[in-house]
NUMI-340605 format. One record per residue (C-alpha): residue number from 1; residue in one letter; x, y, z. Coordinates in steps of 0.02 Angstrom, whole numbers, m for minus. Example, Ala and Ser with C-alpha at 12.3 -4.5 7.8 and 13.67 -1.06 7.14 Angstrom:
<gufis>
+-----+------+--------+--------+--------+
| seq | type |     xx |     yy |     zz |
+-----+------+--------+--------+--------+
|   1 |    A |    615 |   m225 |    390 |
|   2 |    S |    684 |    m53 |    357 |
+-----+------+--------+--------+--------+
</gufis>
This chain:
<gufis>
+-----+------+--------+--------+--------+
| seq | type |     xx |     yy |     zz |
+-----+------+--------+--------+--------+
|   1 |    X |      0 |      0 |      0 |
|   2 |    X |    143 |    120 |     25 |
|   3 |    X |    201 |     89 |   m149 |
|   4 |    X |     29 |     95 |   m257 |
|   5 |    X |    m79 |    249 |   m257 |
|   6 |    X |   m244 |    125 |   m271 |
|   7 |    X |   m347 |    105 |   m139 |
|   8 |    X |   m373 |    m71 |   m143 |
|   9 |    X |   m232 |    m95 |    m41 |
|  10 |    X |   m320 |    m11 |     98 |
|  11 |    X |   m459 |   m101 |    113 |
|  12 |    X |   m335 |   m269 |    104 |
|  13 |    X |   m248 |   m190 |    249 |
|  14 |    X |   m401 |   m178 |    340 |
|  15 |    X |   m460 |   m339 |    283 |
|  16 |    X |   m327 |   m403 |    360 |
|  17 |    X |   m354 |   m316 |    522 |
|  18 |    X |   m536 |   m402 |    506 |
|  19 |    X |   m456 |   m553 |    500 |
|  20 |    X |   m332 |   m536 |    628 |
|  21 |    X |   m497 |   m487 |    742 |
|  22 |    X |   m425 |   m305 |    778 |
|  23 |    X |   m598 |   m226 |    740 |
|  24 |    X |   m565 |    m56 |    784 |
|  25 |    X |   m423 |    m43 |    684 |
|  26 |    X |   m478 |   m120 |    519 |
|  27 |    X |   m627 |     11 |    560 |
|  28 |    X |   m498 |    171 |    587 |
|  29 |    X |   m418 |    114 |    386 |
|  30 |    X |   m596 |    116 |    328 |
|  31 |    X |   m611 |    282 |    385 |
|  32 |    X |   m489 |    349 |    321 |
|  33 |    X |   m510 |    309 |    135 |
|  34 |    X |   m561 |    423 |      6 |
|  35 |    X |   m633 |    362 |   m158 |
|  36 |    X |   m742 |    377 |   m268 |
|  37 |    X |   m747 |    196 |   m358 |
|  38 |    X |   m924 |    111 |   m322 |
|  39 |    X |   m843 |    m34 |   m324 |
|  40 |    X |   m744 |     m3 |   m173 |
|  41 |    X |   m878 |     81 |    m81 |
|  42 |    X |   m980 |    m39 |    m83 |
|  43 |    X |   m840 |   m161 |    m27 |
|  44 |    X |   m785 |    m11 |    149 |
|  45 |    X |   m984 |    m24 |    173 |
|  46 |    X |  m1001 |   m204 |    187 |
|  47 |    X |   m835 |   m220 |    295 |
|  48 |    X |   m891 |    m70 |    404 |
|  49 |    X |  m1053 |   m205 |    431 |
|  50 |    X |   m925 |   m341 |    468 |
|  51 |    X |   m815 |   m246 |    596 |
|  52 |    X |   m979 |   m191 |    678 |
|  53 |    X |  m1076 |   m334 |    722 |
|  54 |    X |   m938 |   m447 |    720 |
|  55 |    X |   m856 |   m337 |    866 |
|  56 |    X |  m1008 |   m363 |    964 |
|  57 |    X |  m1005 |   m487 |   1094 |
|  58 |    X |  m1182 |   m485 |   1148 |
|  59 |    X |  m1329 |   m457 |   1036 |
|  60 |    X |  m1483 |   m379 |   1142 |
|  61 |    X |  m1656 |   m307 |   1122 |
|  62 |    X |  m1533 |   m119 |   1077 |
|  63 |    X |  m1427 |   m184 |    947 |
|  64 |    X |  m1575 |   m268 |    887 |
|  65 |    X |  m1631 |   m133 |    830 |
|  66 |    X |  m1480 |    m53 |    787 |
|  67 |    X |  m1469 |   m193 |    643 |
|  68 |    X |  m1654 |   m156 |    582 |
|  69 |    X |  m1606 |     34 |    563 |
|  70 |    X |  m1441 |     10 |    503 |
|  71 |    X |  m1433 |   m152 |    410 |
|  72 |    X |  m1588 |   m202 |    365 |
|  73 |    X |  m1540 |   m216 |    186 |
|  74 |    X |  m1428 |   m390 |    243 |
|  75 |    X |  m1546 |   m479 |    351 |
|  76 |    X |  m1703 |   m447 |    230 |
|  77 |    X |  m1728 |   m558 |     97 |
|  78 |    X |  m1736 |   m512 |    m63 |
|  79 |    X |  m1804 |   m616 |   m241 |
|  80 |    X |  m1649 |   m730 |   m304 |
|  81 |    X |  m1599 |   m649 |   m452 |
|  82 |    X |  m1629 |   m783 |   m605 |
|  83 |    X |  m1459 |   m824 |   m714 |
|  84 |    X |  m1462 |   m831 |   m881 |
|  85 |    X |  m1445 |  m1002 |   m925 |
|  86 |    X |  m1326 |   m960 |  m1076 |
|  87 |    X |  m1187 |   m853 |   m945 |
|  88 |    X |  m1129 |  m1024 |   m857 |
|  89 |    X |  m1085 |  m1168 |   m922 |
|  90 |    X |  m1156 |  m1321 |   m813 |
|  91 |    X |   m997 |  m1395 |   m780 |
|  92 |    X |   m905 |  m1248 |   m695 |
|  93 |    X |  m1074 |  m1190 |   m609 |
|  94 |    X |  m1040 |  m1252 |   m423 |
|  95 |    X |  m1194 |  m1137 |   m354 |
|  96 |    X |  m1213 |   m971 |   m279 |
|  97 |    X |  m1060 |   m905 |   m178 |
|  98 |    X |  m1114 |   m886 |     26 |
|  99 |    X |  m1148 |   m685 |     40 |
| 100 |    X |  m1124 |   m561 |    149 |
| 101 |    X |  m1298 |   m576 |    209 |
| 102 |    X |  m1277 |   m762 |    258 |
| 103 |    X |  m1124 |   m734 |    340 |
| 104 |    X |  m1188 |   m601 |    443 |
| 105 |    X |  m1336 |   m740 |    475 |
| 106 |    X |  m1217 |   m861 |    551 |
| 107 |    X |  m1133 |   m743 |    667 |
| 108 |    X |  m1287 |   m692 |    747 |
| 109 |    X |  m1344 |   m883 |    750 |
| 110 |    X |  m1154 |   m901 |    840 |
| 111 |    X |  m1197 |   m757 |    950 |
| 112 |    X |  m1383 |   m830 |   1006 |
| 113 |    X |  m1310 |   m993 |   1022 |
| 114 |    X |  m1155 |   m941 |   1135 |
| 115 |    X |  m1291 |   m836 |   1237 |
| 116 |    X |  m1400 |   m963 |   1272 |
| 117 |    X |  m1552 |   m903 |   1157 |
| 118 |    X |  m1553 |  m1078 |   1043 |
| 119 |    X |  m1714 |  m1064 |    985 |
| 120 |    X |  m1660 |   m897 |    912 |
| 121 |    X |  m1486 |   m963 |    847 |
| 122 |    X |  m1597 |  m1121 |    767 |
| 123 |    X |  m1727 |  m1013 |    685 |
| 124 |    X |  m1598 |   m896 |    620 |
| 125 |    X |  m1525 |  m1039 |    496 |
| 126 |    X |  m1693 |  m1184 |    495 |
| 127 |    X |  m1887 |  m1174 |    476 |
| 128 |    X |  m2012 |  m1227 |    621 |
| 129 |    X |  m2038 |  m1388 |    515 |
| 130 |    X |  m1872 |  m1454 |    538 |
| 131 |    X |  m1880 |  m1454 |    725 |
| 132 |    X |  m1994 |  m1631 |    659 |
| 133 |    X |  m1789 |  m1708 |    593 |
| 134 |    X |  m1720 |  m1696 |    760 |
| 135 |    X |  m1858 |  m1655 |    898 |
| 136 |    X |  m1743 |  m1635 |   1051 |
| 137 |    X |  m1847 |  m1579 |   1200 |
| 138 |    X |  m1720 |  m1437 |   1262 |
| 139 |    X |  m1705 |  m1367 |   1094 |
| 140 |    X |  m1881 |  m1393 |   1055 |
| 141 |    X |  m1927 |  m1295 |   1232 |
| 142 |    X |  m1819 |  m1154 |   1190 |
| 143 |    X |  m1887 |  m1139 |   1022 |
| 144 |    X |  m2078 |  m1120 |   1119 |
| 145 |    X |  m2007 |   m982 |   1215 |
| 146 |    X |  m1952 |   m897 |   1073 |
| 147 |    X |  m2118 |   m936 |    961 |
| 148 |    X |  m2250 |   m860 |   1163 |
| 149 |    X |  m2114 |   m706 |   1186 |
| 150 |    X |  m2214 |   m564 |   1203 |
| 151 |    X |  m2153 |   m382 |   1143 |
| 152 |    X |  m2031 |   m471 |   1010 |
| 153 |    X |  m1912 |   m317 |    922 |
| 154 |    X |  m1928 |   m281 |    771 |
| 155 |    X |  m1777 |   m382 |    720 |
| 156 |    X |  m1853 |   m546 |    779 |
| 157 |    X |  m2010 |   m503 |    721 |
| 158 |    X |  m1955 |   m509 |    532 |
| 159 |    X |  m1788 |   m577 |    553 |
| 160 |    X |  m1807 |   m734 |    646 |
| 161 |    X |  m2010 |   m758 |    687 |
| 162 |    X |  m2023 |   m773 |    488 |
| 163 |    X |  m1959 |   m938 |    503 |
| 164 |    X |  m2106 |   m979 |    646 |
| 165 |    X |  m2171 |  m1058 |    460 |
| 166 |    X |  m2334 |  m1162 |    405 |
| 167 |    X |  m2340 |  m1316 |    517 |
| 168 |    X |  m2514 |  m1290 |    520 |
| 169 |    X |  m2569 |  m1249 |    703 |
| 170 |    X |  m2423 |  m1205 |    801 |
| 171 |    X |  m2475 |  m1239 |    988 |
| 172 |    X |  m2531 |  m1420 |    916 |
| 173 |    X |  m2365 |  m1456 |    847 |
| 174 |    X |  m2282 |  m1412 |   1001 |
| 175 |    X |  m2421 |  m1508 |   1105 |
| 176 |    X |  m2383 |  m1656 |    979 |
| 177 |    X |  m2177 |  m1664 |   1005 |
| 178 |    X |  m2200 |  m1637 |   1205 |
| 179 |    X |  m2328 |  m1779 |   1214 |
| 180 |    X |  m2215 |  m1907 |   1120 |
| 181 |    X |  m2075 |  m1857 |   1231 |
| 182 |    X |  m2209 |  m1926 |   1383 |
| 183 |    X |  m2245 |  m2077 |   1293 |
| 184 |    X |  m2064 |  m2111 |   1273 |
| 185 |    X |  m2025 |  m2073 |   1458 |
| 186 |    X |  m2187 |  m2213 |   1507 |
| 187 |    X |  m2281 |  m2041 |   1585 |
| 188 |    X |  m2439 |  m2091 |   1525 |
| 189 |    X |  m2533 |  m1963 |   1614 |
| 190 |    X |  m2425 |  m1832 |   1535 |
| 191 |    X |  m2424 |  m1870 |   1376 |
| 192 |    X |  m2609 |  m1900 |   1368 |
| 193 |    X |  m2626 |  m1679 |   1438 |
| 194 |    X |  m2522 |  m1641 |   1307 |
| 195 |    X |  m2605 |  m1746 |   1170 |
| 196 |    X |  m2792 |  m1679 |   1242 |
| 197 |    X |  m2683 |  m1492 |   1173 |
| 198 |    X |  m2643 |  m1571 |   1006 |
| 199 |    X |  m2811 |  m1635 |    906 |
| 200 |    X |  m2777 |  m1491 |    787 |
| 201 |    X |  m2619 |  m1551 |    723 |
| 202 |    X |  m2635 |  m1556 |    532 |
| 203 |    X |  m2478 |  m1689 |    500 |
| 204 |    X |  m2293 |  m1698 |    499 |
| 205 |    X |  m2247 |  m1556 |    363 |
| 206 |    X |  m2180 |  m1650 |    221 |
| 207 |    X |  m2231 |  m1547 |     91 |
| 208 |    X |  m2099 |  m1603 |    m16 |
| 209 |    X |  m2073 |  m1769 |     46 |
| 210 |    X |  m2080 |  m1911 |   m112 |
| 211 |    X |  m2069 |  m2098 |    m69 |
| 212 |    X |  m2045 |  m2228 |   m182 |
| 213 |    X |  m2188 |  m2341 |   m203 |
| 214 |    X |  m2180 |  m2519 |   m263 |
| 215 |    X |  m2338 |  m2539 |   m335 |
| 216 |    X |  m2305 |  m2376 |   m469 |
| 217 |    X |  m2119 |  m2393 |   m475 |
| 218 |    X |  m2131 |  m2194 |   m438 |
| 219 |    X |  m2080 |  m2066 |   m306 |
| 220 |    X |  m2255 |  m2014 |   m254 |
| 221 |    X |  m2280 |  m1854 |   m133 |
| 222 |    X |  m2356 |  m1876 |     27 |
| 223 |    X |  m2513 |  m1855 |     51 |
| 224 |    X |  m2621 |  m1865 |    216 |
| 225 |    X |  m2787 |  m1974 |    148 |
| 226 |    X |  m2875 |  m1990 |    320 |
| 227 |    X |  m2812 |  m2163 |    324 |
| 228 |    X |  m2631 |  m2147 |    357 |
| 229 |    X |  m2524 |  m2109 |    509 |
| 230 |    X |  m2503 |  m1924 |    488 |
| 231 |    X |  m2374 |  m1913 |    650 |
| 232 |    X |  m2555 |  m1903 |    762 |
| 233 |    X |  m2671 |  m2001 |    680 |
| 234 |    X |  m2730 |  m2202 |    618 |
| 235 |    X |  m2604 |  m2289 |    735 |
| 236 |    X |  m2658 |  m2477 |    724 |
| 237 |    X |  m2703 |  m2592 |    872 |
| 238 |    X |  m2553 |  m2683 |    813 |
| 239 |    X |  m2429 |  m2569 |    915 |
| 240 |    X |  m2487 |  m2670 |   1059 |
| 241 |    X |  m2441 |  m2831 |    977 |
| 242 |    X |  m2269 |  m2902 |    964 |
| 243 |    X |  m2158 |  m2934 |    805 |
| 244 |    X |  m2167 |  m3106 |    731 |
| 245 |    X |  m1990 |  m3080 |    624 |
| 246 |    X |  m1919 |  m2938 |    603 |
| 247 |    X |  m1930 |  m2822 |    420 |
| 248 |    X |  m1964 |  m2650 |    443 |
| 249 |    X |  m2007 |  m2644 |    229 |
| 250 |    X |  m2148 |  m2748 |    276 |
| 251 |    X |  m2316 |  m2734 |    287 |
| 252 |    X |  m2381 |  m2708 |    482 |
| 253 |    X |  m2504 |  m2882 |    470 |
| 254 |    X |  m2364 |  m2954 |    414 |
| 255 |    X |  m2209 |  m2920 |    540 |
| 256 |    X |  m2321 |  m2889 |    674 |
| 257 |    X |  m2465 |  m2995 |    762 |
| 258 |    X |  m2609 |  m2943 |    903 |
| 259 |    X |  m2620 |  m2997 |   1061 |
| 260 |    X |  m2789 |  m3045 |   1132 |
| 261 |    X |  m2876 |  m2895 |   1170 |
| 262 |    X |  m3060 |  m2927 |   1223 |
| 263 |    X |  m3026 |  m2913 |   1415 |
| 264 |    X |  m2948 |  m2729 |   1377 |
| 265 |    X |  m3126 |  m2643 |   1254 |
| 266 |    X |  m3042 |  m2491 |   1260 |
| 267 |    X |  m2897 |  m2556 |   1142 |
| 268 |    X |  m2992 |  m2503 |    983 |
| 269 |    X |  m2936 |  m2550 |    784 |
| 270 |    X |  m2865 |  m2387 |    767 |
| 271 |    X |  m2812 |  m2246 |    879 |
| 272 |    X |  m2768 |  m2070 |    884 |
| 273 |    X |  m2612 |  m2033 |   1024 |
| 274 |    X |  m2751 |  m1962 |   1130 |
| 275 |    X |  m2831 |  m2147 |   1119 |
| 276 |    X |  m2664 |  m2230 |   1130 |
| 277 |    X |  m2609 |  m2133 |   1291 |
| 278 |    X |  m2776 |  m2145 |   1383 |
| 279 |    X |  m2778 |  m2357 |   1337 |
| 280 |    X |  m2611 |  m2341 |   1427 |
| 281 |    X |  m2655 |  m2241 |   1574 |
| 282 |    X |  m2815 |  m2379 |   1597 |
| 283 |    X |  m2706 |  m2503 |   1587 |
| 284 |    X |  m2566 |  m2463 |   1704 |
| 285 |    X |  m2711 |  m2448 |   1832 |
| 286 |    X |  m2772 |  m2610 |   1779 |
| 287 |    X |  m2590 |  m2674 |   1798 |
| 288 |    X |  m2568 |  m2640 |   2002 |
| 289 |    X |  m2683 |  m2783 |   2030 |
| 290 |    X |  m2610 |  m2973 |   2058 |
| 291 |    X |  m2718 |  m3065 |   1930 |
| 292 |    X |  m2679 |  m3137 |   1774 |
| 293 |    X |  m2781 |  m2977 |   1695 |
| 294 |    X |  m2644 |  m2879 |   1787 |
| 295 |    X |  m2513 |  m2968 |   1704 |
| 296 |    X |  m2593 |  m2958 |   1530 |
| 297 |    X |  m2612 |  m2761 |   1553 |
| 298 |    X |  m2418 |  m2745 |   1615 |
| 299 |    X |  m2370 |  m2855 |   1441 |
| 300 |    X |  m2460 |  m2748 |   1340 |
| 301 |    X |  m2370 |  m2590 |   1418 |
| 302 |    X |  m2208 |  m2680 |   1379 |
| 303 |    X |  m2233 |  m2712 |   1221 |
| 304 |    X |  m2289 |  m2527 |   1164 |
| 305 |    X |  m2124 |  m2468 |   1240 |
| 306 |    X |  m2027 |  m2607 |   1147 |
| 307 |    X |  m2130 |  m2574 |    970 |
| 308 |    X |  m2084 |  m2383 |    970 |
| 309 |    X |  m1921 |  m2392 |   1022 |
| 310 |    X |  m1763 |  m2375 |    892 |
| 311 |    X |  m1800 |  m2564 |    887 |
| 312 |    X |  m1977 |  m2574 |    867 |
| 313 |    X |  m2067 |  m2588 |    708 |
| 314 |    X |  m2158 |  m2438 |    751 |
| 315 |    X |  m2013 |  m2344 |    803 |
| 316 |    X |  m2064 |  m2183 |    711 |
| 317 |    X |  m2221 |  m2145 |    834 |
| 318 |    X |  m2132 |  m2043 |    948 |
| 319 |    X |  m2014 |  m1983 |    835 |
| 320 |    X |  m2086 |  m1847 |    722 |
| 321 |    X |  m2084 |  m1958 |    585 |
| 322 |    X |  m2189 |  m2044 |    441 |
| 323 |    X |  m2140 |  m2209 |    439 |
| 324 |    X |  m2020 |  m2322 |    488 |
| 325 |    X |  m1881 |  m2302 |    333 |
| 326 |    X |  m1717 |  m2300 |    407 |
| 327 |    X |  m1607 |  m2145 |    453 |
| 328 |    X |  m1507 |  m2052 |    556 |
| 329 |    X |  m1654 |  m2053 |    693 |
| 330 |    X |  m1638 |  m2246 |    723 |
| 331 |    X |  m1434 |  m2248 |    702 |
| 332 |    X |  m1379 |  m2292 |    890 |
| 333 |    X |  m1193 |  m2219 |    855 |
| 334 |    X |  m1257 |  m2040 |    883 |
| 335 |    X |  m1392 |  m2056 |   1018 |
| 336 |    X |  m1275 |  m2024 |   1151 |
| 337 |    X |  m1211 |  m1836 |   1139 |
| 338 |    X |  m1317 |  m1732 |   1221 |
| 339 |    X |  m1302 |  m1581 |   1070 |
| 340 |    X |  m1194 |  m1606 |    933 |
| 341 |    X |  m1190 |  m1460 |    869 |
| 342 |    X |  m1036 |  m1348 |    933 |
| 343 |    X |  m1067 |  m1182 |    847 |
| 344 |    X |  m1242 |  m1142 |    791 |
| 345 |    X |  m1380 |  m1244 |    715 |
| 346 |    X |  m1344 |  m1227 |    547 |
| 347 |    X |  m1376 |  m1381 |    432 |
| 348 |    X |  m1474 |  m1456 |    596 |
| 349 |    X |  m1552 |  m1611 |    469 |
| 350 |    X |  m1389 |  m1676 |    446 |
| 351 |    X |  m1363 |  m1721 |    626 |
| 352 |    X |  m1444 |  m1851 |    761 |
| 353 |    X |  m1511 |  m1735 |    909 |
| 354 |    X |  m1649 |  m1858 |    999 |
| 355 |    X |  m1643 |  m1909 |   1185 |
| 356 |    X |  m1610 |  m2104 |   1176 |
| 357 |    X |  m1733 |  m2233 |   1216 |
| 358 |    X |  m1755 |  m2290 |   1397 |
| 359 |    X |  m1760 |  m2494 |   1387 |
| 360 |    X |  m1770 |  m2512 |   1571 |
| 361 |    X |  m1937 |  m2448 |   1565 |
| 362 |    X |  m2028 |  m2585 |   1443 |
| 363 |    X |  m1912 |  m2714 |   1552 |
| 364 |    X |  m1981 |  m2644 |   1697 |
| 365 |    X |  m2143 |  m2686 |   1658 |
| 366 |    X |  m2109 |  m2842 |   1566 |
| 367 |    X |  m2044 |  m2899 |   1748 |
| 368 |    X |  m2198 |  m2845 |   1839 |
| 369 |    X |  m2323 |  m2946 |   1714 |
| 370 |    X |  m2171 |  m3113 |   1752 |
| 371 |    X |  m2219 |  m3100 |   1911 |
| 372 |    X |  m2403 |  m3082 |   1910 |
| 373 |    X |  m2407 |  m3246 |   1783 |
| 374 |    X |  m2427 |  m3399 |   1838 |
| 375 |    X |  m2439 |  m3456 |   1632 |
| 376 |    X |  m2282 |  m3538 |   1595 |
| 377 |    X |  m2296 |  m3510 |   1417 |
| 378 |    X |  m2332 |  m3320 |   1453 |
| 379 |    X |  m2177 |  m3322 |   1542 |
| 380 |    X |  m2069 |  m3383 |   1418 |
| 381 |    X |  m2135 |  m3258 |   1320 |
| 382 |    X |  m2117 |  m3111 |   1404 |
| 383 |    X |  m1933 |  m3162 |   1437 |
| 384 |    X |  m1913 |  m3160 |   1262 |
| 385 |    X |  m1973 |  m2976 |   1247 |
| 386 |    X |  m1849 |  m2934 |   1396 |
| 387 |    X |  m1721 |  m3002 |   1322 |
| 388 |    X |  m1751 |  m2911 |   1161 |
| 389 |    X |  m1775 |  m2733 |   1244 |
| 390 |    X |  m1608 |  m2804 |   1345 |
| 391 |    X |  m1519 |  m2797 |   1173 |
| 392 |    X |  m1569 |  m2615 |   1136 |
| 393 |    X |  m1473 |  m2582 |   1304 |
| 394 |    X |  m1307 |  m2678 |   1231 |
| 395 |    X |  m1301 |  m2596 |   1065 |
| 396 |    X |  m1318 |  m2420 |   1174 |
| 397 |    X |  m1169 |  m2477 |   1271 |
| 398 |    X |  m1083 |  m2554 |   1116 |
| 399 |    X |  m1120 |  m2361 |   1034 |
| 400 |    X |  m1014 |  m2277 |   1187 |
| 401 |    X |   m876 |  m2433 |   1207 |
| 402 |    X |   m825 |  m2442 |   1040 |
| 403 |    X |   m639 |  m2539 |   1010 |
| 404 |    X |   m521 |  m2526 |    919 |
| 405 |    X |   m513 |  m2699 |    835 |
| 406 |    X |   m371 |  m2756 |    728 |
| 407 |    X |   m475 |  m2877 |    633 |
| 408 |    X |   m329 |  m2960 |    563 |
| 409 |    X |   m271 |  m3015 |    740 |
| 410 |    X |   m282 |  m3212 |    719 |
| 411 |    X |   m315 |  m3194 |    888 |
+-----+------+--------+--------+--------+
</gufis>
C-alpha cells in the first residue's frame, strides 16, 4: 500500500485487520479512505457491517434494533436474481457463492447460540418444520419460548419469527412433540394432557417429501388421505402386539401380530395418540392388581415401549416421523451426545439430536407382568421380549464402548 496509489490496498490492509480480529483498527483504515470507485464503496460499506456486528459480543433487544435501522438491507430477503442459462456453463457452475448476508446470518446464530437463546440461533439458519428431523426436547422448549415471547423487536419479528413457518397450528405441533416425549418417558398421564392440546395437528410437514412406491415404480408425494399415520393419527391396534420376524419394509399384518384384546374394550382397531395414551393410562391402573388380567395389562405396556423404540417396528411414533424407513433417527452411534452441534444450528437435518430410548422402562414392566403370571408359556414369552428390549441396552453400550479392533489379529 505504500508503494501503489490504489486504494485497494487499503481495504486489504483492513481486511486483514478483520481477519486478525482487531476490529477497531480495520474500522480506523476504513475511515480513512477516500474514493470515489463504487466498487470499493460498496466493498468499505459491507466491511464497516462486518467490523460492527462482528465486534459485538452480545446481541440484545438495543442492537436489535440497531441492525433493523442500520442493516436491514442484509438480514431482509430479497427475490434470487434468475441467471441466464446461456452465462454459465453447467460444468463450472458449483452454485451461488455464501454472501455477505448469510455470513452475517451465522454470526448472529453463533452469538444466540453462545448466549444461550437456541431457539433464536436455530430459527436464524432452519424453519419450524425441521424441529420434526431432530425433535430434542431442550431445543424444542427453547424454540416455544421464542415462538409465546411477548413484545418481540422488530428484528425478531421479521428476522427470525419469519421462520415460525406453516406447520399448520403451532401450539398443536408443540403439544404433539412434548406428548411423544411422555410416551417415550412411560408418563402416560403426561403425555395423554399434552395430546388432549394437540387434536388440531394437521400432519408432519412434508410438503416435499416423495417416497418410492412399489406398486407404481414412482416417487409419489405424501399425502395425508384420512387413512394414514399423519405423526397423530390411524395408529393400528397392532402397536400393542409383538413382532413375529423382524422387516421393517414390511407390511404391519405381516411383521407384526395382536395380542388378545377382548378383556382390555378400550384397545380399539385404530387410535389417535389421545386414544393410545388414555388405553395406557387404563391399563397401568389395571396393571397394580395381582391377577392374570394384571399381568396381561403390564405385557401390553411392555410391548408398546418395545414397538416404538429405535427397535420397534413402530419406532417412528414418537419420533416426528412418517414411517419407519431407516435414518439417522434410528442410528444408535449418535444417540449419546447430548447436542452435537458446537457452533450454531446450521444444517441441523444432517445431525442425530434425539434423547435415547429408555429400555429399562418396557423391562420394567415386562418384569412386573413375570411375576403376576402364573402361565408358563406367558412367561417364556415375556422373557423373550426382555431379552429383546435387553439388546437395545447392549447396542447403546456397544455405541459408547466402541474398540479398536485389529480384525486381522488371528487372535
Amino acid at each position: 500500500k505504500e508503494k501503489s496509489t490504489d486504494e485497494y490496498w487499503q481495504i486489504a490492509d483492513a481486511y486483514l485487520k478483520f481477519l486478525k480480529k482487531d476490529y477497531e483498527e480495520s474500522s480506523d483504515i476504513l475511515a480513512d479512505i477516500k474514493t470515489n470507485n463504487p466498487e470499493y464503496l460498496e466493498e468499505i460499506k459491507r466491511m464497516k457491517v462486518l467490523n460492527d456486528i462482528v465486534s459485538q459480543p452480545k446481541i440484545d433487544a438495543d442492537y436489535e434494533d440497531h441492525l433493523m435501522k442500520d442493516y436491514a438491507e442484509y438480514f431482509v430477503e430479497k427475490e434470487p436474481v434468475k441467471k441466464d442459462s446461456t452465462e454459465v456453463n453447467e460444468y463450472d457452475y458449483y452454485g451461488e457463492a455464501p454472501s455477505t448476508a448469510d455470513f452475517l446470518k451465522d454470526v448472529l446464530a453463533n452469538r444466540y447460540f453462545l448466549q444461550g437463546e437456541d431457539g433464536k440461533s436455530f430459527l436464524m439458519n432452519n424453519k419450524l418444520s425441521d424441529l420434526q428431523y431432530n425433535p430434542n426436547s431442550s431445543l424444542v422448549k427453547s424454540v416455544e419460548e421464542f415462538y409465546r415471547k411477548p413484545n418481540k423487536t422488530q428484528f425478531e419479528q421479521q428476522i427470525i419469527a419469519k421462520n415460525l413457518d406453516n406447520v399448520g397450528d403451532i401450539d398443536a405441533f408443540f403439544a404433539d412433540i412434548y406428548g411423544d416425549r411422555a410416551m417415550r418417558l412411560a408418563d402416560f398421564n403426561k403425555a395423554k394432557a399434552y395430546y388432549q392440546k394437540a387434536l388440531k395437528f394437521s400432519g408432519i410437514p412434508r410438503e416435499n417429501y416423495e417416497r418410492y412406491n412399489p406398486e407404481t415404480g414412482n416417487y409419489e408425494k405424501l399425502v395425508y388421505d384420512g387413512s394414514n399415520y399423519d405423526g397423530y393419527n390411524n395408529i393400528p391396534n397392532l402397536v400393542f402386539g409383538h413382532n413375529v420376524w423382524e422387516s421393517f419394509q414390511s407390511s404391519d399384518a405381516e411383521s407384526m401380530k395382536a395380542e388378545d384384546y377382548s378383556a382390555f374394550p378400550f384397545i380399539k382397531t385404530k387410535m389417535n395418540k389421545l386414544e393410545l395414551a388414555d388405553a395406557l393410562v387404563q391399563l397401568k391402573k389395571i396393571g397394580t392388581g395381582r391377577d392374570a388380567k394384571a399381568a396381561k395389562a403390564n405385557q401390553l405396556i411392555g410391548n408398546v415401549l418395545y414397538n416404538t423404540s429405535i427397535l420397534g417396528y413402530y419406532r417412528q411414533l414418537f419420533v416426528m416421523d412418517v414411517d419407519n424407513t431407516n435414518g439417522g433417527k434410528y442410528d444408535f452411534w449418535a444417540t449419546e451426545r447430548q447436542n452435537p452441534y458446537q457452533y450454531y444450528y446450521k444444517n441441523f437435518t444432517y445431525e442425530t439430536f434425539i434423547e435415547p430410548d429408555n429400555f429399562d422402562l418396557a423391562i420394567n414392566y415386562y418384569k412386573k407382568a413375570f411375576d403376576q403370571t402364573a402361565d408358563r408359556e406367558q412367561k417364556a414369552r415375556i422373557l423373550f421380549q426382555m431379552a429383546s428390549a435387553e439388546q437395545g441396552k447392549y447396542y447403546q453400550y456397544e455405541a459408547n464402548a466402541q474398540k479398536d479392533f485389529d480384525y486381522s489379529d488371528p487372535k
